[in-house]
VEXMAR-402974 format. One line per 2 residues: number of its first residue (from 1); for each residue x, y, z of N, C-alpha, C. Coordinates in Angstrom, 3 decimals. Layout:
% VEXMAR-402974
NUM = X Y Z X Y Z X Y Z ~ ...
END
This chain:
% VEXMAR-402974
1 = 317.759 -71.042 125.834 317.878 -69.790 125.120 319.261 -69.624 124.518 ~ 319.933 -70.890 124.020 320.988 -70.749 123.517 320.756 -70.027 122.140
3 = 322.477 -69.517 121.886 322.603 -68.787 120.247 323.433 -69.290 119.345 ~ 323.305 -70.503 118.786 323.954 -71.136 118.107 324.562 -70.060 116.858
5 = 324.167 -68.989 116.493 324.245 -68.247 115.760 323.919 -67.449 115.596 ~ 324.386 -66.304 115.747 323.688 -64.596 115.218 324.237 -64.400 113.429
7 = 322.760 -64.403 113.146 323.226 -63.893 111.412 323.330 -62.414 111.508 ~ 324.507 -61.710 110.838 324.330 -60.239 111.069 324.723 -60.069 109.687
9 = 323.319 -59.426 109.723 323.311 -59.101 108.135 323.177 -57.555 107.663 ~ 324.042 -56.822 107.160 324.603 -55.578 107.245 324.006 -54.823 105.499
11 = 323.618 -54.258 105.430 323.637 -53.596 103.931 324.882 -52.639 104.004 ~ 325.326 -52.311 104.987 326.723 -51.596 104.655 327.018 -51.157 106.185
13 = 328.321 -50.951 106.355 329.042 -50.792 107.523 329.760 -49.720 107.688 ~ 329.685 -48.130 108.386 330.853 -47.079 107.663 330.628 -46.492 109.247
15 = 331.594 -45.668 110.028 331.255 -45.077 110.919 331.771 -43.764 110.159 ~ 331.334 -42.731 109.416 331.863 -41.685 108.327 332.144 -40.567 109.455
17 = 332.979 -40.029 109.085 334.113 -38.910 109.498 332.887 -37.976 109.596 ~ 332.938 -37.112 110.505 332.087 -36.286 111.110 331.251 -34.750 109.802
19 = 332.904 -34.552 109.129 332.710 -33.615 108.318 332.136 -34.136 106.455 ~ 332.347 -35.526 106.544 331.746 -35.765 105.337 330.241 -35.706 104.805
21 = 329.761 -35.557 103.801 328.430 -35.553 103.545 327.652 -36.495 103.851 ~ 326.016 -36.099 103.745 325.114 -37.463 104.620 325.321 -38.400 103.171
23 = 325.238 -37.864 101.762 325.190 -38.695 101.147 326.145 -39.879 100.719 ~ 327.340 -39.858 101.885 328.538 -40.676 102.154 328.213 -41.688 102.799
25 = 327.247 -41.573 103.878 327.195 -41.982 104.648 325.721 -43.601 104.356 ~ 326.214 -44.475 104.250 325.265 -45.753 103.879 324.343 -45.765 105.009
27 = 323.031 -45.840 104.570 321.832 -46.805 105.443 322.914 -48.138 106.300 ~ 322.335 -48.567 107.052 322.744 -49.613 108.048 321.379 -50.486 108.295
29 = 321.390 -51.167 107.902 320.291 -52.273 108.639 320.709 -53.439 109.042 ~ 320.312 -54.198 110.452 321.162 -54.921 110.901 319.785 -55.897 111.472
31 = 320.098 -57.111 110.720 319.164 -58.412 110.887 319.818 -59.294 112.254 ~ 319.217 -59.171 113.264 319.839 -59.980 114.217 318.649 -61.295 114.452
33 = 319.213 -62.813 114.248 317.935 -63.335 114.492 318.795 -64.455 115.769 ~ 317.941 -64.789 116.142 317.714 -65.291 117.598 317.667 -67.109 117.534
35 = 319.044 -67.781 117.648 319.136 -68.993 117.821 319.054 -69.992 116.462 ~ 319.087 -68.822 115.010 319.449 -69.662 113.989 320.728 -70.288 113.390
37 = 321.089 -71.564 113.054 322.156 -71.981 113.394 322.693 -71.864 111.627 ~ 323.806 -71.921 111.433 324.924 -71.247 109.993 323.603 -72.357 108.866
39 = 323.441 -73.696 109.800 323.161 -74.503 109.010 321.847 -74.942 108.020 ~ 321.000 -73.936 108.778 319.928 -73.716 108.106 319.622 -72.678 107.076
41 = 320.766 -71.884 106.771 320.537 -70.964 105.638 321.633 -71.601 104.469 ~ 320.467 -71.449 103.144 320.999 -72.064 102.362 322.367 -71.848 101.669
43 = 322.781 -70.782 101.778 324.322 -70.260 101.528 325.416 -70.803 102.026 ~ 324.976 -71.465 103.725 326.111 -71.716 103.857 325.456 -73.881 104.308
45 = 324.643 -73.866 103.807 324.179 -75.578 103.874 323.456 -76.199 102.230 ~ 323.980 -76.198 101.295 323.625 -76.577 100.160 322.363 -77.760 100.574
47 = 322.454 -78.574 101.582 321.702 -79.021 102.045 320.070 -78.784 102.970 ~ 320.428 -77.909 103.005 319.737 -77.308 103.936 317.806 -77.445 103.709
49 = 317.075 -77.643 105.081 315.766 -78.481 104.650 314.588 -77.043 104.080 ~ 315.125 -75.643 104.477 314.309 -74.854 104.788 314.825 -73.590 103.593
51 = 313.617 -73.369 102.536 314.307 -72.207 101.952 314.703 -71.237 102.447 ~ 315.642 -70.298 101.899 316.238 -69.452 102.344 316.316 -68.589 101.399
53 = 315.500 -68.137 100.102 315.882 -67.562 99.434 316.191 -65.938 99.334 ~ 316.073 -64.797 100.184 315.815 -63.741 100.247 317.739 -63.842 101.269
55 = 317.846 -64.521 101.862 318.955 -64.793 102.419 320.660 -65.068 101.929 ~ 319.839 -66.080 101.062 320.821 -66.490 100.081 321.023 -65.133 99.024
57 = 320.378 -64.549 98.394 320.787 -63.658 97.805 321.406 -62.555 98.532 ~ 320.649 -62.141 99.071 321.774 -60.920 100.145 323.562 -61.592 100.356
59 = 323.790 -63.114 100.593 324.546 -63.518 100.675 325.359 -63.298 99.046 ~ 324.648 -63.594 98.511 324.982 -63.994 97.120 325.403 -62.576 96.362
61 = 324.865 -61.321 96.423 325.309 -60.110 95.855 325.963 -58.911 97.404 ~ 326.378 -59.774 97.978 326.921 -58.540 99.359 328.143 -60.092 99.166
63 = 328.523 -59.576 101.035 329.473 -60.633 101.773 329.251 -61.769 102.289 ~ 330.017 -62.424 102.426 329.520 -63.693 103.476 330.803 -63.860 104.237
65 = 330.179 -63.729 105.656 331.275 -64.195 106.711 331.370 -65.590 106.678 ~ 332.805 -66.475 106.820 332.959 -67.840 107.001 333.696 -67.813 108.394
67 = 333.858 -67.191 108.808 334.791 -66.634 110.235 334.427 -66.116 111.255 ~ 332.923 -66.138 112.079 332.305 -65.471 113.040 332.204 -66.526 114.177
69 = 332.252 -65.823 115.342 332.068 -65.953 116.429 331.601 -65.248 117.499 ~ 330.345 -65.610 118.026 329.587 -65.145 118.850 330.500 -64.767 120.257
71 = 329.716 -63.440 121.090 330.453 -63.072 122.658 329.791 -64.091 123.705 ~ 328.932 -64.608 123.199 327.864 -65.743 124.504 327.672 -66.715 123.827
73 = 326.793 -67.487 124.709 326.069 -68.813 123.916 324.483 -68.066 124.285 ~ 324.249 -67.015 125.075 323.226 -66.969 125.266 322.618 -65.181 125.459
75 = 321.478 -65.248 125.227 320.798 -63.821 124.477 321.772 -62.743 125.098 ~ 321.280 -62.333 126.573 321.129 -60.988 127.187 323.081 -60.660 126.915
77 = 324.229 -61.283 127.408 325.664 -60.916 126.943 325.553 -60.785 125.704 ~ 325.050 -61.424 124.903 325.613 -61.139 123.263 324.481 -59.865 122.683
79 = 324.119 -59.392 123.162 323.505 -58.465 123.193 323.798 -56.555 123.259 ~ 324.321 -57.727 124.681 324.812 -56.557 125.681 326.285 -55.692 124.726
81 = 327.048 -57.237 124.206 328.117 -57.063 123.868 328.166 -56.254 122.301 ~ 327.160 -56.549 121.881 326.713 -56.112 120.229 326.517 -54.308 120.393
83 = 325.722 -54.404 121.433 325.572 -53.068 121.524 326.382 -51.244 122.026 ~ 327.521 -52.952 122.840 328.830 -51.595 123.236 330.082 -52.176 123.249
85 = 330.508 -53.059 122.459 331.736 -52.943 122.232 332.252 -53.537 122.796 ~ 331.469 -54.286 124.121 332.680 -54.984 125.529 331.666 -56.022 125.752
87 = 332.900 -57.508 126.429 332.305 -58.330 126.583 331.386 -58.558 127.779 ~ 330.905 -58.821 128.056 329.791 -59.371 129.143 330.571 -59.434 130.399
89 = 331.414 -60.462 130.425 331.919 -61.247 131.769 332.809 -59.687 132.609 ~ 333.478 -58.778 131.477 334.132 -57.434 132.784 332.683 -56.359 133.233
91 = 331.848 -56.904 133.123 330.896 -56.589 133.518 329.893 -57.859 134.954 ~ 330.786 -58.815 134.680 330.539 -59.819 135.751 329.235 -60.261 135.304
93 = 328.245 -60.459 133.924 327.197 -60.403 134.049 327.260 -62.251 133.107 ~ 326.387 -63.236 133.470 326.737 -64.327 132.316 325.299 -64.896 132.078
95 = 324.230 -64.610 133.120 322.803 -65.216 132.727 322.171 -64.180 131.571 ~ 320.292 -64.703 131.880 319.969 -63.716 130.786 318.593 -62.791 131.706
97 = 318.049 -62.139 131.496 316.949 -61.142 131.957 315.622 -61.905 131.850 ~ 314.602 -61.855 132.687 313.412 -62.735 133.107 312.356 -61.672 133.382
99 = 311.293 -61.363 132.753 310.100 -60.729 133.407 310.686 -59.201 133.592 ~ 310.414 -58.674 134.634 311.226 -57.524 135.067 312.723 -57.141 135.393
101 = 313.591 -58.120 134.744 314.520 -58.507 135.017 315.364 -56.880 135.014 ~ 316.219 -56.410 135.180 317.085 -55.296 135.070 317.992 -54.646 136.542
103 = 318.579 -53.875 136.581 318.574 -52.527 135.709 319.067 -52.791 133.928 ~ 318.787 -52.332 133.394 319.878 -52.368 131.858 321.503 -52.495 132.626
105 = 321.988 -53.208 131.389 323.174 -53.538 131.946 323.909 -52.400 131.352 ~ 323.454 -51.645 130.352 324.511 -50.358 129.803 324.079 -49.151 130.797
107 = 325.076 -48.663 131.448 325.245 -47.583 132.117 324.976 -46.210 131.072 ~ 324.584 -45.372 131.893 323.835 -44.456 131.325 325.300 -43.253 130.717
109 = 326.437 -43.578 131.279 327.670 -42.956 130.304 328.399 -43.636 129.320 ~ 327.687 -44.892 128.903 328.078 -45.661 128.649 328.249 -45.618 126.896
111 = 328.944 -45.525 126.236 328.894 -45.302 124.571 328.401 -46.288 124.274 ~ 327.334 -46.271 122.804 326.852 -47.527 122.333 326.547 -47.203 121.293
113 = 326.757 -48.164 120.437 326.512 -47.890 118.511 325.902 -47.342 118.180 ~ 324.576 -47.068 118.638 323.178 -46.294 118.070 324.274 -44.516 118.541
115 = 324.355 -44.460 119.517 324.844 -43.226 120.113 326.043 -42.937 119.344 ~ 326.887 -43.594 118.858 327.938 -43.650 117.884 327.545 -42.933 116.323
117 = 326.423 -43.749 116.017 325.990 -43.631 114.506 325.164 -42.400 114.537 ~ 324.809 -41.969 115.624 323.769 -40.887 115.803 324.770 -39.705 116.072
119 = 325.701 -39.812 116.603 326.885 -38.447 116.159 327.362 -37.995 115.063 ~ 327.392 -39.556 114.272 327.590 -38.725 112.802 326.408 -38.607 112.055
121 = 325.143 -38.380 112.623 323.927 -37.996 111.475 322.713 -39.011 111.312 ~ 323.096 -39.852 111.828 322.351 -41.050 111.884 321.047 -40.732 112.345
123 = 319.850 -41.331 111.956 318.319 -41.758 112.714 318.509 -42.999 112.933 ~ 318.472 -43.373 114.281 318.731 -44.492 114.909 317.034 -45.494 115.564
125 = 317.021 -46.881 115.015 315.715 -46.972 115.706 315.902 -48.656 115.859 ~ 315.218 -49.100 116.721 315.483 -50.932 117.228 313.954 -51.050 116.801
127 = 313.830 -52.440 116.271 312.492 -53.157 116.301 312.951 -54.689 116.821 ~ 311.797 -54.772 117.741 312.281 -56.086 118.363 312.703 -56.815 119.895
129 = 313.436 -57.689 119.977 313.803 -58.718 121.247 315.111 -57.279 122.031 ~ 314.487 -57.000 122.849 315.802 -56.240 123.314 316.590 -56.664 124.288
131 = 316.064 -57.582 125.269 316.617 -58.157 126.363 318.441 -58.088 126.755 ~ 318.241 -56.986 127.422 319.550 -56.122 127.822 319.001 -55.322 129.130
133 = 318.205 -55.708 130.215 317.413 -55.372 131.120 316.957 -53.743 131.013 ~ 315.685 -53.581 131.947 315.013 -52.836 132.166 314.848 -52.944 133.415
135 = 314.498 -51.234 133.581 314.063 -50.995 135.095 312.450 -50.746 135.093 ~ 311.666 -51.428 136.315 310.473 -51.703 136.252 310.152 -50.627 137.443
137 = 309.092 -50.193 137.580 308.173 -50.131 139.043 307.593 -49.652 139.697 ~ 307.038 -49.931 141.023 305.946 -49.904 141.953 305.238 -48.839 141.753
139 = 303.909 -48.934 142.131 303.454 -47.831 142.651 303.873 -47.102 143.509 ~ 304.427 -47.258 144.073 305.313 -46.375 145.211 306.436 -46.084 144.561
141 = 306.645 -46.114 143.386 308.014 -45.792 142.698 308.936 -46.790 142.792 ~ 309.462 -47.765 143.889 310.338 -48.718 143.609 310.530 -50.072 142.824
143 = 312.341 -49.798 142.276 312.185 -50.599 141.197 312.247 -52.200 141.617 ~ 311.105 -52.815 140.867 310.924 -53.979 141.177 311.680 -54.844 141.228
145 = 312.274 -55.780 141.908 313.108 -56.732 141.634 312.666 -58.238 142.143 ~ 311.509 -58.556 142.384 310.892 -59.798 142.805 310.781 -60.560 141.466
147 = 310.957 -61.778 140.756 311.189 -62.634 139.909 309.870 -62.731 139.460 ~ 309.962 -63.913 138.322 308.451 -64.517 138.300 307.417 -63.104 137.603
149 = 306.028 -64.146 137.382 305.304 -63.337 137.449 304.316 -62.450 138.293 ~ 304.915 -63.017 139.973 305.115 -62.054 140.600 305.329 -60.541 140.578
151 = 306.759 -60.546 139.717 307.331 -59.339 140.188 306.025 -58.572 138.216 ~ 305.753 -59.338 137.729 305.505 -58.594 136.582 303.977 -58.006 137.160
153 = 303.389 -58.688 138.004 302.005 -58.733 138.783 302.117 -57.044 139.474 ~ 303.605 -56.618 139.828 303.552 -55.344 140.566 303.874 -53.765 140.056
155 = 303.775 -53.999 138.377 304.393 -53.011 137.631 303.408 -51.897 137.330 ~ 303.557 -50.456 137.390 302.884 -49.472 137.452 303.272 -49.463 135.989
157 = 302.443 -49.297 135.147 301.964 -48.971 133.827 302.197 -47.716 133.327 ~ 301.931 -46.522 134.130 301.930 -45.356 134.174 303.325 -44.782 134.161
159 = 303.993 -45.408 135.046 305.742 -44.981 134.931 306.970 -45.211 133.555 ~ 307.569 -44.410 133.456 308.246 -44.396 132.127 308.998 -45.742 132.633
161 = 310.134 -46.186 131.777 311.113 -46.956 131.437 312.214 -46.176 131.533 ~ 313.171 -45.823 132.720 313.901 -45.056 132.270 315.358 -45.553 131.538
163 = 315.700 -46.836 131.820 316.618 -47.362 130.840 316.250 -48.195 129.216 ~ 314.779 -47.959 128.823 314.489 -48.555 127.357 315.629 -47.935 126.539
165 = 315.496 -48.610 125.483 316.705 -48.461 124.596 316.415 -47.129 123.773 ~ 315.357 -46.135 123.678 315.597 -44.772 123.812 316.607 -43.793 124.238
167 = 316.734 -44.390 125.273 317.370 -43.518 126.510 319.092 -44.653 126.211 ~ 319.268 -45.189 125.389 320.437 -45.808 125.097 321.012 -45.396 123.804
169 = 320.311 -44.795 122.886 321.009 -44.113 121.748 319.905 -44.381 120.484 ~ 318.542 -44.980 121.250 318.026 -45.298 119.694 317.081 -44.034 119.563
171 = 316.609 -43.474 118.854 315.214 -42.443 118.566 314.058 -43.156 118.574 ~ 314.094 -44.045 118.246 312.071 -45.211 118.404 312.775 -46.534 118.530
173 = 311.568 -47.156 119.029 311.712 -47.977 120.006 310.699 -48.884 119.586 ~ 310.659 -50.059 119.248 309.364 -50.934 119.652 309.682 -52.680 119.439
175 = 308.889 -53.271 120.729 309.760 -54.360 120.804 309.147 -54.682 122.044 ~ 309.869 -55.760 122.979 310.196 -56.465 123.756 310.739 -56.476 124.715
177 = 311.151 -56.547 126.450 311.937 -56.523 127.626 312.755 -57.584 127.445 ~ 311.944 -58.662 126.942 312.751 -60.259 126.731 312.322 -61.243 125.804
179 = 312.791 -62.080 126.012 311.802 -63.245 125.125 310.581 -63.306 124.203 ~ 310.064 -62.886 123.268 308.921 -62.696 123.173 307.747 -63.354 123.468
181 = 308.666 -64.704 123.545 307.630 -66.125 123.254 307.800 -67.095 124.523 ~ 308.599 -66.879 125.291 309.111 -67.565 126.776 308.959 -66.822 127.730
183 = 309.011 -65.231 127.733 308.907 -64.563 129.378 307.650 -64.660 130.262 ~ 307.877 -63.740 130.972 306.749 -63.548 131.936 305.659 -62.444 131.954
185 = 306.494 -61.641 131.173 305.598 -60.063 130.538 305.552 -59.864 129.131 ~ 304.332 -60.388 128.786 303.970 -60.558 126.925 303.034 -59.572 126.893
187 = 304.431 -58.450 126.223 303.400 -56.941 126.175 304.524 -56.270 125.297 ~ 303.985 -55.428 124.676 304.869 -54.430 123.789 305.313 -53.086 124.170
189 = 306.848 -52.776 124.179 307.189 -51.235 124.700 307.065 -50.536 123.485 ~ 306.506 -49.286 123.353 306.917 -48.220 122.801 307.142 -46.971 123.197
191 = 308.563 -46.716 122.266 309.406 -45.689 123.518 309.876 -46.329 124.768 ~ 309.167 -45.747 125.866 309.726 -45.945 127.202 308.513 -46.576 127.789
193 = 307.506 -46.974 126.848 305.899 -47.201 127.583 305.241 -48.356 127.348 ~ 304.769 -49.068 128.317 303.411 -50.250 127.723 302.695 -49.617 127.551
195 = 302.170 -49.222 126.231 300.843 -48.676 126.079 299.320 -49.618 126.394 ~ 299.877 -51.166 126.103 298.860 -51.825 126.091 299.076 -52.647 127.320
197 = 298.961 -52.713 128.800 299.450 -53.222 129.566 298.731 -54.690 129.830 ~ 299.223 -55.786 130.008 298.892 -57.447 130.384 297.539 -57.171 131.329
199 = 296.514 -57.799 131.276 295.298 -57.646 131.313 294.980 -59.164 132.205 ~ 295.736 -60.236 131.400 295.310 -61.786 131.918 296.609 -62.917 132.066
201 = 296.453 -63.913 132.296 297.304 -65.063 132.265 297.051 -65.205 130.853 ~ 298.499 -66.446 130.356 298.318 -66.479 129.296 298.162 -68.026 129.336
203 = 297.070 -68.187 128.484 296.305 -69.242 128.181 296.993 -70.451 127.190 ~ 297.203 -71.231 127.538 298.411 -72.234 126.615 297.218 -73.274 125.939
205 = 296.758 -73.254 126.419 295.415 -74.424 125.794 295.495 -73.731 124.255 ~ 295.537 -72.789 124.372 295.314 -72.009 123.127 296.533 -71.815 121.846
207 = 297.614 -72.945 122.553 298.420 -72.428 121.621 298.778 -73.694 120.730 ~ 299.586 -73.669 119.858 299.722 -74.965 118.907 300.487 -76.054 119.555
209 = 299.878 -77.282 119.164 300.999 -78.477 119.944 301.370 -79.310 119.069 ~ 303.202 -78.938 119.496 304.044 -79.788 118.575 305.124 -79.758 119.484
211 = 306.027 -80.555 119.049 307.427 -80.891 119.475 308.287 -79.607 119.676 ~ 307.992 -78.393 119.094 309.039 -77.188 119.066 307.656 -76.275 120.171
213 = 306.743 -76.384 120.621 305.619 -75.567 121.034 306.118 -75.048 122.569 ~ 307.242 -75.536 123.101 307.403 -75.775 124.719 308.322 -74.094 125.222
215 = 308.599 -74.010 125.952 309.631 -73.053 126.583 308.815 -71.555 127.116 ~ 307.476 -71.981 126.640 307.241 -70.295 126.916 306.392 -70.475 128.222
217 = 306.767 -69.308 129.160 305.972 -69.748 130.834 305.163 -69.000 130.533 ~ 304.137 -69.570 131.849 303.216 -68.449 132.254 303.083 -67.523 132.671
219 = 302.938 -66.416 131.831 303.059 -64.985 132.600 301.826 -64.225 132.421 ~ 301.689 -63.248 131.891 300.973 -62.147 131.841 300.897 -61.891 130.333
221 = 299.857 -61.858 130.160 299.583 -61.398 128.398 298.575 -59.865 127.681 ~ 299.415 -58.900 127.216 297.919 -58.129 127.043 297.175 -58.726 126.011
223 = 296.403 -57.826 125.756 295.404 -58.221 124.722 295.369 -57.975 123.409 ~ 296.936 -57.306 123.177 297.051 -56.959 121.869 297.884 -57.492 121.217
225 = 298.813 -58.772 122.247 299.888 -59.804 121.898 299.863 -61.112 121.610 ~ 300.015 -61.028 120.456 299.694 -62.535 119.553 300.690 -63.213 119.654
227 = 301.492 -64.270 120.329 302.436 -64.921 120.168 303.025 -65.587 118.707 ~ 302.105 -66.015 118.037 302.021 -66.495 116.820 302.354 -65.459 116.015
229 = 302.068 -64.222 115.916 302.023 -62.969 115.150 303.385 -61.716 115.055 ~ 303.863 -62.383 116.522 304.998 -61.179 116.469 306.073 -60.550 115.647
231 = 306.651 -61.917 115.315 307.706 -61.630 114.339 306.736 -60.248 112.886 ~ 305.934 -61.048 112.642 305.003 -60.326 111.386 305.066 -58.637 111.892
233 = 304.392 -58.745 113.078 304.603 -57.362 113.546 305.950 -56.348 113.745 ~ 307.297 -57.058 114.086 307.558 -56.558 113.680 308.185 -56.270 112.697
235 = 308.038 -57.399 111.751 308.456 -56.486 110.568 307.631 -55.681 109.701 ~ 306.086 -55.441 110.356 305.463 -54.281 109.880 306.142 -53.197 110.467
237 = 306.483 -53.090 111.750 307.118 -51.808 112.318 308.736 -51.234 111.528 ~ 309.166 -52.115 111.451 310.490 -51.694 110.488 309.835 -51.370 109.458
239 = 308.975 -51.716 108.462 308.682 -51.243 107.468 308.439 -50.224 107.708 ~ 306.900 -50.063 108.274 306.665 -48.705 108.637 308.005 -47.323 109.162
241 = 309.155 -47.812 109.645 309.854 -46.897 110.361 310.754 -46.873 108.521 ~ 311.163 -47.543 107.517 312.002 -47.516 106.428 310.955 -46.285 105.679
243 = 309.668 -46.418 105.912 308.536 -45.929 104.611 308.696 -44.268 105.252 ~ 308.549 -44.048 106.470 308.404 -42.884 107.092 309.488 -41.875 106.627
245 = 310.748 -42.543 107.298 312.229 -42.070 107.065 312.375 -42.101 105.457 ~ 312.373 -42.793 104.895 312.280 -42.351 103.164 311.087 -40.644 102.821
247 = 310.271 -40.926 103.509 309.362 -39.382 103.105 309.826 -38.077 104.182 ~ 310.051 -38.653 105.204 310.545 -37.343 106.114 311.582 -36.613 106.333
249 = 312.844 -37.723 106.001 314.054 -37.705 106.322 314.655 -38.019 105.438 ~ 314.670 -38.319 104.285 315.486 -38.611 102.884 316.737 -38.330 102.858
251 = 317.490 -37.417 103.324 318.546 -36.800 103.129 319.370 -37.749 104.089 ~ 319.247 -38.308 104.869 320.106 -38.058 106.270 319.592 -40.058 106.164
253 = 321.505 -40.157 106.602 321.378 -42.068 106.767 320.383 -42.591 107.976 ~ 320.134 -44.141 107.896 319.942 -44.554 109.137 320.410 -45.901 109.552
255 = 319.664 -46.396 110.649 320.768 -47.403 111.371 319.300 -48.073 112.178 ~ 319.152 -49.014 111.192 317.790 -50.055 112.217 318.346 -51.418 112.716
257 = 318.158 -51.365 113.665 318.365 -52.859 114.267 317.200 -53.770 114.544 ~ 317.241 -54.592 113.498 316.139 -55.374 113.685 316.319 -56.680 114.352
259 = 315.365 -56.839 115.520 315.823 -57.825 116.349 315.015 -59.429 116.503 ~ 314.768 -60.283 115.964 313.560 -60.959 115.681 313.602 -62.106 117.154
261 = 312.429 -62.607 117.107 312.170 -63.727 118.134 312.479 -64.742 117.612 ~ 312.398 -64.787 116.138 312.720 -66.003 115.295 314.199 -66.624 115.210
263 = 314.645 -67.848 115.336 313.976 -68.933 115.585 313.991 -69.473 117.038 ~ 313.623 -68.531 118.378 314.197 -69.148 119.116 312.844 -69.674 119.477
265 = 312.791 -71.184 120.162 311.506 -71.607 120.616 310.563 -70.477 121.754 ~ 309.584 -70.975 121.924 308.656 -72.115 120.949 308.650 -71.474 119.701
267 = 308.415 -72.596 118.987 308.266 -72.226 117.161 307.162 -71.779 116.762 ~ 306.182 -70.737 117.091 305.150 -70.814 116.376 305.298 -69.828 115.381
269 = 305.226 -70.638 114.277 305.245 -69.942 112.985 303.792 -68.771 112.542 ~ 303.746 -67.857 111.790 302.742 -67.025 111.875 301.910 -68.092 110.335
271 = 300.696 -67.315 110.487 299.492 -68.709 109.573 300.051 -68.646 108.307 ~ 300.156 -67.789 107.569 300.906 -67.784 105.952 301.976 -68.897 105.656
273 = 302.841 -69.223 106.833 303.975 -70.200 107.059 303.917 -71.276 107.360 ~ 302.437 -71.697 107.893 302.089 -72.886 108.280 302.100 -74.080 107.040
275 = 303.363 -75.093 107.519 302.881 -76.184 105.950 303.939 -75.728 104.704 ~ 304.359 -74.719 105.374 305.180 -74.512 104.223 306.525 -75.022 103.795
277 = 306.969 -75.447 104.160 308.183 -76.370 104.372 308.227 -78.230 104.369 ~ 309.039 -78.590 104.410 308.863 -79.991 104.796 310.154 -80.698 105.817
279 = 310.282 -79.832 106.610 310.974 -79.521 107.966 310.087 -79.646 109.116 ~ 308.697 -79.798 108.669 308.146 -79.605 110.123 308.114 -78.075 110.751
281 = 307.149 -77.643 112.308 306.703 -76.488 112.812 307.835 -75.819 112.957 ~ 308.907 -76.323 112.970 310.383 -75.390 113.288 310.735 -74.946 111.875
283 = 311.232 -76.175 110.883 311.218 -75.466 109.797 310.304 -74.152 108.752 ~ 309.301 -74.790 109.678 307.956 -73.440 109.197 308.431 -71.884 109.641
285 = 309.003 -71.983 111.230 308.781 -70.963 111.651 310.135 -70.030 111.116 ~ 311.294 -71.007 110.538 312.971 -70.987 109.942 311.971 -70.021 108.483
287 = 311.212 -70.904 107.783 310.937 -69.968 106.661 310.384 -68.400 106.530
END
C-alpha cells in the first residue's frame, strides 16, 4: 500500500479572511489519488505509456509542482497528515488501518482543513478512500478491536460512526473505512452509516485475473459493492454533490476532497476502460 505519489490537484487554494465576501472566496477541489507515481502522467513523463489527457491540461492551464514530497510512503499517515497539518510519527502512529481498524487518529479537538474552510463559509464534503480509522461496534456497544474479518464479522450496523469524517469537519460523507479494493469490510459509509451492510464473503473466482489482480483479502462484501465499479461511483457522487451545491448553494464556496482507490492495486479497471491502453490491466485502470 505504498504512495509513490499523491497528485494534489487544486483548482485554487485561499484560506479568505473571515470578513471578505463568499464571492472571494474560490471553490477548492482536491484530487487525491492513491499510489500514482509523477511518472505516469503525461506532464511530467513525455514518455509516458498511459494517456493522461484531462490531467495534462489542468497541468497545462493551472500549476505544476516539480518540488513535492509526500509525509509517508504509506496511506493512513499521509492522510492523517493532509488532513491536519501534523506529521504522523508525534502522534507515534506509522502503519495503516485494516477492517475495523481505529479509533480515528484525529482527536475530536483536533483542527482540520475541512473545519478550517468551513469557518470561513465553506460546504465541506469527502468522496472516497478515507482510511484515517474508525470506531466500530458490538452489540453490546463495545468498540471493536479484534483484527481480520473477524473483528468485521462483529459490527452492529445499527450504531452510528462516531469518528466518520462528518464528525471531523466534512458536511457529507461517502466513501470507504479503508482500502476499497484490499480490506476486510467492502461496504459503503454514508454519513456516519452502512446503509448497505456486508451480507457474504467475497468471492474472488469472480474477479479478473491478471498480474495487477492480487492484494485484495477476504473479507465481507455487501451487495451493493462492485469492486470493479467504485472509482465510477465515486465520481458519480462528487458529481452529484458539484450539481446539487451549484442549485442549492450557489452563493457560498466549497471544498471537496476527492479521494480515489485508483491506482492502488488490485487494478481492476471499470468495463469502459478495459483495452484501452496499451499498458496492460494497470495501465487500463491509470486511464
Amino acid at each position: 500500500m505504498k504512495t509513490r505519489c499523491l497528485i494534489w490537484i487544486i483548482s485554487a487554494i485561499a484560506l479568505a479572511n473571515a470578513r471578505a465576501a463568499a464571492e472571494t472566496r474560490p471553490n477548492i477541489l482536491f484530487i487525491l489519488a492513491d499510489d500514482l507515481g509523477y511518472g505516469d502522467v503525461g506532464c511530467y513523463n513525455t514518455e509516458a505509456k498511459v494517456p493522461t489527457p484531462n490531467l495534462d491540461r489542468l497541468a497545462r492551464e493551472g500549476m505544476r509542482f516539480t518540488d513535492a514530497h509526500s509525509p509517508s510512503t504509506v496511506c493512513t499517515p499521509s492522510r492523517y497528515s493532509l488532513l491536519t497539518g501534523r506529521m504522523a510519527f508525534r502522534i507515534n502512529y506509522r502503519g495503516v488501518f485494516e477492517g475495523v481498524g481505529g479509533p480515528c487518529l484525529i482527536k475530536a479537538d483536533q483542527l482540520t482543513l475541512p473545519q478550517l474552510l468551513r469557518s470561513q463559509g465553506y460546504v465541506t464534503a469527502m468522496t472516497g478512500k478515507w482510511h484515517v480509522g474508525l470506531s466500530f461496534f458490538d452489540k453490546n456497544g463495545q468498540r471493536i478491536t479484534k483484527g481480520g474479518v473477524e473483528g468485521v464479522k462483529l459490527i452492529d450496523y445499527s450504531r452510528a460512526i462516531p469518528d466518520a469524517p462528518i464528525h471531523c469537519g466534512f458536511d457529507k460523507f461517502f466513501g470507504t473505512a479503508c482500502c476499497p479494493g484490499t480490506d476486510y469490510l467492502y461496504a459503503f459509509i454514508e454519513g456516519d452509516r452502512i446503509p448497505v451492510p456486508p451480507t457474504g464473503m467475497l468471492d474472488k473466482s469472480k474477479l479478473p485475473k491478471h498480474p495487477y489482480a492480487f492484494d485484495n483479502r477476504a473479507g465481507l462484501i455487501a451487495p451493493d459493492f462492485d469492486l470493479e465499479e467504485v472509482d465510477m461511483l465515486f465520481l458519480k457522487k462528487s458529481r452529484e454533490f458539484l450539481e446539487q451545491h451549484a442549485q442549492s448553494q450557489p452563493g457560498k464556496p466549497f471544498f471537496l476532497l476527492h479521494s480515489t482507490h485508483a491506482v492502488h492495486l488490485p487494478s481492476f479497471a471499470a468495463k469502459q476502460f478495459r483495452g484501452s491502453t496499451k499498458a496492460g490491466p494497470h495501465g487500463d485502470f491509470i486511464h
